[in-house]
N, C-alpha and C positions, 0 to 999 in steps of 0.2 A: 787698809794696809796695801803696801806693793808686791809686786811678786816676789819673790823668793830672793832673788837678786836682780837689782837695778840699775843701769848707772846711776851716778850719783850726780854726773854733771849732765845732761841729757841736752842736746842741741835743737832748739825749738825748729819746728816747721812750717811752712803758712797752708794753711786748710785749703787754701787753692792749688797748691801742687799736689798735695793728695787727691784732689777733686779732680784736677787734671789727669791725675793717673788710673783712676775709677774712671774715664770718660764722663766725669759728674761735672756741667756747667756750676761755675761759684767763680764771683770775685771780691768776694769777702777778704777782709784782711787780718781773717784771725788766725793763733798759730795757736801747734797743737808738740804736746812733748814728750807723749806716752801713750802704747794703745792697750788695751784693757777688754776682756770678754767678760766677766765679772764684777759688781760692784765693789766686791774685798778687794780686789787690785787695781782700782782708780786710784788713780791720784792726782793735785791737780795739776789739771792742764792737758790731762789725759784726749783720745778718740775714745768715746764706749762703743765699742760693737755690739749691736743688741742682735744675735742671732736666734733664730727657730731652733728649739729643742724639742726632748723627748714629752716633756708634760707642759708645756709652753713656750712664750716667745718673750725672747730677752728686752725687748721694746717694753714690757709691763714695769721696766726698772731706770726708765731712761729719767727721769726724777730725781730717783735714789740716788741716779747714778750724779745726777746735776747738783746733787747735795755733800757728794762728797769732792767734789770738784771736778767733777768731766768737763771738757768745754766742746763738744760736739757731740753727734751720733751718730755713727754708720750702719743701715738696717738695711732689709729689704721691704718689698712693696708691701708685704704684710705687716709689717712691724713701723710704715713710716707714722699712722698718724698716730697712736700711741707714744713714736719718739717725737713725736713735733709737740705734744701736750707738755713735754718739758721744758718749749721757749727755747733750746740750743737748736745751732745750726743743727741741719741732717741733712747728710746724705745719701741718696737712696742707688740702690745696684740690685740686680738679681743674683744670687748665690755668695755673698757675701762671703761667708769662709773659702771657699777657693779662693776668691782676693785677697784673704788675711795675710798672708806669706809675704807676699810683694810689700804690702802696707804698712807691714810690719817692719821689714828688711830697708823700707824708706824713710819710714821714721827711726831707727834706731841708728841708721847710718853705716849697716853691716854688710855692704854690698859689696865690699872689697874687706877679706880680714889680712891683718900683718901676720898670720901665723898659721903655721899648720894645723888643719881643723880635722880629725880624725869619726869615725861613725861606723858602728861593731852593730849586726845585725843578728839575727838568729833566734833559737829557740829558748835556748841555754848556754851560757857562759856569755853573755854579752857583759852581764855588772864583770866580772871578775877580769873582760879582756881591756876593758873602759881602764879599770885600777891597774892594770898591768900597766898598759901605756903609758899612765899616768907617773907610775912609779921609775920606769925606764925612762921617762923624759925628762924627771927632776935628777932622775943620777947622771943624766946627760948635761945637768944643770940648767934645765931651762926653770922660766915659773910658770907654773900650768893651769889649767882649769878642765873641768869634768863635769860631766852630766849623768847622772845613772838614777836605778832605779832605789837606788839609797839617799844620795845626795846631790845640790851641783855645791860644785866649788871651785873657787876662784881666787887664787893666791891664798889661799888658807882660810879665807873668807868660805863660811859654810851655810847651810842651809837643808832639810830634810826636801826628799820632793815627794810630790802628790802623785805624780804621771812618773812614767817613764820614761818617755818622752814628752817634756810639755808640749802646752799647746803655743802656735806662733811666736805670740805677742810676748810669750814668758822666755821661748830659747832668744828670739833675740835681744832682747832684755840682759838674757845670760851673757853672749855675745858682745854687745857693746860694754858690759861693766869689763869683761875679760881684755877690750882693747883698753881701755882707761888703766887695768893696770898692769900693763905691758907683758897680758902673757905672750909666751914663746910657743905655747904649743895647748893643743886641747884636744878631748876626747868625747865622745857622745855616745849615749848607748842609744838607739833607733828601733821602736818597735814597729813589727806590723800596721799596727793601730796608726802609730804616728805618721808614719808614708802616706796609709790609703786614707787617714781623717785629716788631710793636708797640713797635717802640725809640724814638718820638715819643711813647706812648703817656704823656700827665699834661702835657702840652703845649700851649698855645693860642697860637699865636703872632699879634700884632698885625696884620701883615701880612705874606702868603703872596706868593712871585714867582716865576713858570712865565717858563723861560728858550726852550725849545724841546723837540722830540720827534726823535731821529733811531734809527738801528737799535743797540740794545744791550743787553744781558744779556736775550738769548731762551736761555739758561743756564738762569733763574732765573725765564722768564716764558714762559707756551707762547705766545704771540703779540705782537704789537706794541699790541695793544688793550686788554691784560692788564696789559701795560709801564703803558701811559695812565693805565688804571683808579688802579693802586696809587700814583702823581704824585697824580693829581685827587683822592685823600684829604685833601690839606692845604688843598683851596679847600671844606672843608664846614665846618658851625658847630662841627663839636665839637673841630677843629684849628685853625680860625684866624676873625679876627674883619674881615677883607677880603684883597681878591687885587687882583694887578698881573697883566693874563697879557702876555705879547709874541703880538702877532700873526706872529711870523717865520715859524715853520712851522705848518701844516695844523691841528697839533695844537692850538696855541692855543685855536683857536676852539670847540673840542669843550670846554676847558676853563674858556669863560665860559659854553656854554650847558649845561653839569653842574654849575657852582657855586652855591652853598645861601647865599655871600657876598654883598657886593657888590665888582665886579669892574670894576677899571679898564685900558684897554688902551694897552698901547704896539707900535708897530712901526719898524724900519727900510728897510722895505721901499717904495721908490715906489708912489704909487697904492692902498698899503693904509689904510683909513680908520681911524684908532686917535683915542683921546684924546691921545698923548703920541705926538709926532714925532723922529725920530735921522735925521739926514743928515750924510754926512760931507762933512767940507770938503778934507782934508789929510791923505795916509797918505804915514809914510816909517821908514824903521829904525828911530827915536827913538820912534814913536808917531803918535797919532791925534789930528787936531784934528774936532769935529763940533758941530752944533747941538744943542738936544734943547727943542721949541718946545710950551708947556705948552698945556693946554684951553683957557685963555685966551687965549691969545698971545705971550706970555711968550716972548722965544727967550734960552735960557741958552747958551752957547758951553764947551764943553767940551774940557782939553788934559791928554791920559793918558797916560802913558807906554807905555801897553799896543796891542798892535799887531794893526789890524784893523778893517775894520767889524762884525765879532762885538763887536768890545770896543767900539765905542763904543754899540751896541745893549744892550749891558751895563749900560754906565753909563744910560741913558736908564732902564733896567728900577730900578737901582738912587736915582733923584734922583723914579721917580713915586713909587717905594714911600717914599721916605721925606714925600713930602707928602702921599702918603695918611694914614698916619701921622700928619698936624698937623702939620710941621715948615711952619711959615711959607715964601711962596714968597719975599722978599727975603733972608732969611735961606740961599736953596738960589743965591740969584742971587748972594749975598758969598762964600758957597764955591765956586763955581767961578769967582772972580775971576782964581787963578793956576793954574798947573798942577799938578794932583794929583797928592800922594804916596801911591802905592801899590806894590805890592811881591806880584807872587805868586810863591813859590816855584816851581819848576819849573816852569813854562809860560813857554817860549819864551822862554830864559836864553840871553842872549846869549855864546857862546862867541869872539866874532871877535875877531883880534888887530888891533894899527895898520893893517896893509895885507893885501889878498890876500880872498879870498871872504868874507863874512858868512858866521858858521853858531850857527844857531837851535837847543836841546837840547830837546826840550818832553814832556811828560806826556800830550800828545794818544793816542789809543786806538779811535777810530771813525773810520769812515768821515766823517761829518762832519766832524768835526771837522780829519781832513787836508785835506778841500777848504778849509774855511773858513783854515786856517791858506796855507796854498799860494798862495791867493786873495792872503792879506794881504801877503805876499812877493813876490808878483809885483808889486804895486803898483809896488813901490819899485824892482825888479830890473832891473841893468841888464846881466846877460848871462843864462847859462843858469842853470836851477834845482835842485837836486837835491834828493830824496828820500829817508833813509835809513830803510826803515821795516821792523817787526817784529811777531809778535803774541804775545798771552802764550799760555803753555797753560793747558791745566785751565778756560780763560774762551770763552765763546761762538765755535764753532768758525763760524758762520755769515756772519760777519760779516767774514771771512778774505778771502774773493776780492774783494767788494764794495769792500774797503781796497785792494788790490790794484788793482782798476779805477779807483780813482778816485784813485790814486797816479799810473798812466799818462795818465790824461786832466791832470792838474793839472801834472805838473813834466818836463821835458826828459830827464831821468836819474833811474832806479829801482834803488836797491840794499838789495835783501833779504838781510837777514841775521837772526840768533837773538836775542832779547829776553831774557823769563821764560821756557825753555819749560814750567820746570816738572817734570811726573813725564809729560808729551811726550815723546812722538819728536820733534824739530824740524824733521826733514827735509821731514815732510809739513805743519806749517805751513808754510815757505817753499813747498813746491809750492802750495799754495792760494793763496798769495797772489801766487805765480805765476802760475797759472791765472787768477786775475781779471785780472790785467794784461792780458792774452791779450784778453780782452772787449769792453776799452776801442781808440775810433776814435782810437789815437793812435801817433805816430810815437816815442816816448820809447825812448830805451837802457835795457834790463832786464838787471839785471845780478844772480847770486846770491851769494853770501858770507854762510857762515856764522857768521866769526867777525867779531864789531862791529867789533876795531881795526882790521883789513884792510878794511873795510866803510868805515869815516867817512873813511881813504885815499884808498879810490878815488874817492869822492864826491868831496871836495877837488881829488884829481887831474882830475877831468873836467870841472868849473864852471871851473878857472882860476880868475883872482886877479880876477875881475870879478863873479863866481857866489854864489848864493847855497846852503847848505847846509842844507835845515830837515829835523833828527833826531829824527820822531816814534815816540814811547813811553816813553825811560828817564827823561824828566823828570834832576831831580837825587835819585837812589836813586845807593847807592855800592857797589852789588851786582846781580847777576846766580842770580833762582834757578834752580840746574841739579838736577834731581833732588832736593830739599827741601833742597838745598845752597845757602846765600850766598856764592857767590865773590865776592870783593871784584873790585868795577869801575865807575870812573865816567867814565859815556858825558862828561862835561861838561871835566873834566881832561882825557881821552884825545882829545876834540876840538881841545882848545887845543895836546896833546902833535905833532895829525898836524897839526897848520898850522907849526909850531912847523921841523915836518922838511920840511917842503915852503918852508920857506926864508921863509916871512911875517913881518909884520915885529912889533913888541913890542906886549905888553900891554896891554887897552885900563885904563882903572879896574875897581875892584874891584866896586864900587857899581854897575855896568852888568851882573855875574854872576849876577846874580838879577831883573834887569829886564825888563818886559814881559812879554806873558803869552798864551796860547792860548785853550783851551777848557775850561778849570777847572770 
């Protein structure tokens, strides 16, 4: 198979001009029309790049890869004669993925895009500021395309994604299908990962938008400064051509006075001085109504489906970038005349039936991002709150107790149960996030439960028919990895199954099952 999305008419190359541009002597005259890190995404006529990984090196598949139609190989010195054992040309480099970007960007032809190309960085709220833009640009009437950690999409053309930021070969892949069909405007969610593991690398995007900084993947980063550094790659000149930052957290500010751009700011914070203002006016079940009052004065009114002053901070992040960008400001002032259609999957997918507690299913994972969602539920909350919450394994164990604390400080009832553990023991996730509960100055019922469907039960059972139920982590996944095993299970059906036995009353719409949204 191909990546995710392809072009469909792809403009050959000759393997000498990539070889030229590797500094690799070839005067071959073979042409090459796709590049590929994986055997599942050759196709032919493909480059295979056989890189060095964690348990081997990708050259042991350069065969495979000639079987499904590669017609070259790019490796390094370790990987040449393994790729030569295939009879396809090779060409050899050292550090091969830092050239992927370039390579990529030549062969797909995305060196110059006809459209504004947008990239939302952060900790939290990136899927949800991606879907904002998205949504503001189609009421702008353009036809768009997106990248997140839910889907990419390209004129309604879909696709689930793997990364959140893919790797190279795949965004520009996305890219050229998006020029074939004349999008007007796109969005990309940018992680960490993606910056410092060069998978933005051939990239500039128009404008760059820093959402916040809070605790996560010290996995992958030996500090939270480290975390910062590898963000603040996409506010310099060689990734983007201006920045949006939010003054919401601390971090912000590190990330206007390190930017090589120019950099515009927004806050929704009272008493923070920004260029761009978000105040909320209205938070309830349905959504957030809020201001968002331009440099000049300007106050646009803003009504989202999405729930929270994280999200209306969102949207304020998502309506400066796109006037940075030149979108005229009457033009931002007739798109937020009605209430926006947007849509994030999994973040805080309404599972509630007619009567009896709300309960919220959401993809949330940090400690932030439960308070901020907790925050938003309480708003509206008119008896007690609960919590269902979990952590993955194999993922930042540090960040375990702190979720824990700030599970017991934020909601009335805590029930711990099993997520992804993974190739975990699970027991000792939930103790951890046990032990943080322990921490927190708060009076909350701590309850543990291993198993989810006994878990969103008791939850149910304890808020009563007045309660609210917000089930942060499984988002809408319809599986549970246990030991590199996918059991089939989805928290979002099995939430609606326990209201269902607890005698609540019917169905709300369907169109409300994917509504609203967290910290994407």
């Amino acid at each position: 198979m191909a990546h995710a999305i392809d072009p469909h008419h792809p403009t050959p190359v000759l393997l000498a001009t990539v070889a030229r541009e590797l500094g690799v002597p070839w005067s071959g005259s073979e042409s090459i029309s796709g590049l590929a890190i994986s055997t599942a995404d050759v196709r032919p006529g493909a480059l295979f790049a056989a890189l060095p990984g964690r348990t081997g090196h990708g050259a042991r598949y350069s065969s495979a890869a000639r079987a499904v139609g590669a017609a070259a190989i790019l490796t390094d010195p370790d990987g040449a004669t393994d790729a030569r054992r295939s009879g396809l040309p090779v060409l050899v480099v050292d550090a091969p993925r830092q050239r992927l970007g370039r390579i990529a960007q030549l062969i797909a032809g995305t060196e110059h895009l006809p459209f504004p190309l947008f990239g939302v960085t952060g900790t939290n709220g990136k899927t949800s500021t991606v879907h904002l833009l998205d949504a503001l640009q189609r009421r702008l009437g353009r036809v768009t395309a997106l990248s997140s950690t839910v889907e990419r999409r390209v004129a309604g053309e879909s696709a689930p994604s793997v990364l959140t930021t893919p790797e190279a070969p795949e965004l520009h892949a996305f890219l050229a299908r998006a020029v074939e069909r004349s999008v007007q405007g796109a969005a990309l969610e940018v992680s960490a990962q993606g910056l410092s593991r060069n998978r933005m690398d051939g990239v500039v995007v128009d404008v760059a938008g820093f959402t916040n900084l809070s605790h996560d993947h010290l996995d992958d980063y030996v500090d939270m400064d480290a975390y910062l550094a590898a963000k603040a790659l996409l506010f310099t000149a060689e990734r983007s051509r201006a920045g949006v930052a939010s003054l919401d957290s601390a971090a912000g500010r590190r990330i206007v006075r390190g930017a090589t751009v120019p950099i515009t700011t927004v806050s929704a914070v009272p008493g923070v001085a920004a260029d761009w203002i978000v105040r909320v006016l209205e938070q309830g079940p349905e959504g957030t109504r809020s201001t968002v009052t331009t440099p000049g004065g300007t106050v646009l009114t803003v009504d989202s489906p999405l729930l929270g002053e994280h999200m209306a901070a969102n949207a304020g992040l998502a309506l400066a970038m796109l006037a940075v960008s030149g979108v005229p400001l009457p033009d931002l002032v007739a798109a937020t005349q009605e209430p926006l259609d947007v849509v994030v999957p999994g973040r805080m997918s309404d599972a509630s039936l007619g009567s009896g507690p709300r309960v919220f299913v959401d993809f949330a994972h940090t400690p932030d991002a439960f308070e901020k969602s907790l925050e938003a539920v309480r708003a509206f909350a008119t008896g007690r709150v609960a919590i269902v919450v979990g952590a993955d394994g194999d993922r930042d164990p540090s960040k375990r107790p702190v979720m824990g604390a700030v599970a017991a400080a934020g909601a009335d009832v805590v029930v711990i149960t099993d997520h992804h553990p993974r190739f975990e023991d699970p027991a000792p996730i939930r103790a951890s996030i046990l032990g943080g509960t322990r921490t927190a100055a708060a009076s909350a019922l701590v309850l543990e439960e291993p198993d989810p469907a006994r878990a969103i039960r008791r939850a149910v059972a304890e808020v009563g028919p007045d309660g609210v139920v917000y089930w942060a982590g499984p988002g809408l996944t319809d599986y549970r990895d246990v030991a590199g095993v996918h059991v089939p299970y989805s928290s979002f059906r099995d939430a609606r199954a326990a209201l269902r036995e607890a005698g609540y009353g019917t169905v709300l719409p369907v169109a409300r099952e994917e509504s609203g949204a967290s910290n994407g």
